[in-house]
RODOSE-898937 format. One record per residue (C-alpha): residue number from 1; x negated, y, z. Coordinates in steps of 0.2 Angstrom, whole numbers, plus 5000, padded with zeros to 4 digits. Layout:
<recs>
+-----+------+------+------+
:   i :    u :    v :    w :
+-----+------+------+------+
: NUM :    X :    Y :    Z :
...
+-----+------+------+------+
</recs>
This chain:
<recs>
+-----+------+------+------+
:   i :    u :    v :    w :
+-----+------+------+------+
:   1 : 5307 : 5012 : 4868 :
:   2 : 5297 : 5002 : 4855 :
:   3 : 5309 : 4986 : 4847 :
:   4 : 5323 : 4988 : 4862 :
:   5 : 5331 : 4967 : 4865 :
:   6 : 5346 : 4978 : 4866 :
:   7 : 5351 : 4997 : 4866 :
:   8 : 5370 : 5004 : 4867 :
:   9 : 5375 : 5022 : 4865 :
:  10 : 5390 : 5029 : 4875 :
:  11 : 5399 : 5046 : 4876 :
:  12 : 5411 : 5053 : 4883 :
:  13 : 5424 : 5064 : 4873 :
:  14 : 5431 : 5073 : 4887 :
:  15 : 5414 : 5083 : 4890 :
:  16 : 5403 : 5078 : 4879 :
:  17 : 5390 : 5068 : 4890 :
:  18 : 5381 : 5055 : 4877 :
:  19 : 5371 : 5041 : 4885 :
:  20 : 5358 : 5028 : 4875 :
:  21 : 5351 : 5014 : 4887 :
:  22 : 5337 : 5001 : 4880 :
:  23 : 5330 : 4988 : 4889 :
:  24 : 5321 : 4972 : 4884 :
:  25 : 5321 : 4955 : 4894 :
:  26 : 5307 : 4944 : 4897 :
:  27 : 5310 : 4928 : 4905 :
:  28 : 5328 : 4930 : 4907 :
:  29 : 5325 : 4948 : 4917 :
:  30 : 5327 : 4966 : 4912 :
:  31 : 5309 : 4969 : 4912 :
:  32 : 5309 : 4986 : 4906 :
:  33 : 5326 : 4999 : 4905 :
:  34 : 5324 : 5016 : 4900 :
:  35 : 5339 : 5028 : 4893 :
:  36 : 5342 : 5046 : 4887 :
:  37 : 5354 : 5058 : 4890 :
:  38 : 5364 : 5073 : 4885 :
:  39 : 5375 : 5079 : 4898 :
:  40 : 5378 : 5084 : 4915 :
:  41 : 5366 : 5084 : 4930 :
:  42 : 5376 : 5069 : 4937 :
:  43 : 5377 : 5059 : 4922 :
:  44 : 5357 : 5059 : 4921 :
:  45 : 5356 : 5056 : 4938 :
:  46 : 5368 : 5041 : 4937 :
:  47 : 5357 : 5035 : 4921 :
:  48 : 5339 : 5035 : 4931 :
:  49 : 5347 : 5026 : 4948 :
:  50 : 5354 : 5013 : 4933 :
:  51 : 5337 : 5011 : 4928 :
:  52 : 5332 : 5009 : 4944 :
:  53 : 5345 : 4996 : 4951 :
:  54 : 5342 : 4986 : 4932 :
:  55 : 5325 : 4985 : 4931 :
:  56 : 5320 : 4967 : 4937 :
:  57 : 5336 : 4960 : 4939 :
:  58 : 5342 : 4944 : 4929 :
:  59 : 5353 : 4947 : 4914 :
:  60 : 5368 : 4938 : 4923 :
:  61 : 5363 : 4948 : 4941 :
:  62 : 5365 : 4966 : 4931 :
:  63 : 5382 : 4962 : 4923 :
:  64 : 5386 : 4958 : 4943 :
:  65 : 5382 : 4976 : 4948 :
:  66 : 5394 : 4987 : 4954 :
:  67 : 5400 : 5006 : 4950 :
:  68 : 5401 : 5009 : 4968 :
:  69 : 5382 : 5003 : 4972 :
:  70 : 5374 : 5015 : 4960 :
:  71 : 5386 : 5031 : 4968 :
:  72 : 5380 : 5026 : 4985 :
:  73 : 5363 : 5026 : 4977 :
:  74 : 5365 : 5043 : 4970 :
:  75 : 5372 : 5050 : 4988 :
:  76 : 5389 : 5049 : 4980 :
:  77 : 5397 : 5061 : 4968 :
:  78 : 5411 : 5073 : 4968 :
:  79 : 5428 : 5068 : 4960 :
:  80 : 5424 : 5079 : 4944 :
:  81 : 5407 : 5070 : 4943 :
:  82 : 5416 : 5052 : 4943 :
:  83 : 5414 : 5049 : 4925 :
:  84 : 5394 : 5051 : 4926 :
:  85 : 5393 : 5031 : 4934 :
:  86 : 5407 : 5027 : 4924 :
:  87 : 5397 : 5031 : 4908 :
:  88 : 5382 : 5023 : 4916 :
:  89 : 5391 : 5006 : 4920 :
:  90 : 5399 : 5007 : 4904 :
:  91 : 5379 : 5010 : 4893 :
:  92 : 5374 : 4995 : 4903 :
:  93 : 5390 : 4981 : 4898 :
:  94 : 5389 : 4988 : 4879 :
:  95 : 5369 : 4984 : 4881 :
:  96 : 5370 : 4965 : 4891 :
:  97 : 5383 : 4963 : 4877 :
:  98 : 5373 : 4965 : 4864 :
:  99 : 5359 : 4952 : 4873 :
: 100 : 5374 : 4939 : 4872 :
: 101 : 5379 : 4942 : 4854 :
+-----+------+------+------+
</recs>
C-alpha cells in the first residue's frame, strides 16, 4: 500500500510468523487494510479475515474487536494454531496506535 495512515510489523519469536498490516482512514473509517505475511497457514488466514472484519469499520469500532470474533471467522483454530489470531490482534493495536500518536 502507497502512503499507509498507519502500518505495524509483528512477529512472533517462537516460530518465526512476521506480520505487517497497513491501513489508511478516510472519514474516521479503515477505508482500506491490507497486510503481508510470513508464516504459517493460519496466521495468514488470520490476517485476510482481519482485513475483512477491519475494513469499513470506525477507528474506535476496530480497537472494539475481539480475538474470539476473528477465530469464529476463520472456523476456529487448533490450540497450536492460537498464536496466528494472537499475532493478528496484536498487528492491528500496534497499527490503531500509531493513528492515535
Amino acid at each position: 500500500m502507497d502512503n499507509p495512515d498507519a502500518f505495524a510489523e509483528v512477529e512472533n519469536p517462537v516460530c518465526g510468523d512476521i506480520l505487517r498490516l497497513s491501513l489508511k482512514v478516510a472519514d474516521g473509517r479503515i477505508s482500506e487494510i491490507r497486510f503481508r505475511c510470513k508464516g504459517c497457514v493460519p496466521a495468514m488466514a488470520c490476517a485476510s479475515a482481519l482485513t475483512e472484519l477491519a475494513k469499513g469499520k470506525t477507528v474506535a469500532e476496530a480497537w472494539r474487536l475481539r480475538r474470539e470474533k476473528l477465530v469464529d471467522i476463520v472456523g476456529g483454530l487448533p490450540e497450536a494454531s492460537t498464536h496466528a489470531s494472537h499475532l493478528a490482534m496484536d498487528a492491528l493495536a500496534a497499527a490503531l496506535k500509531k493513528l492515535t500518536a
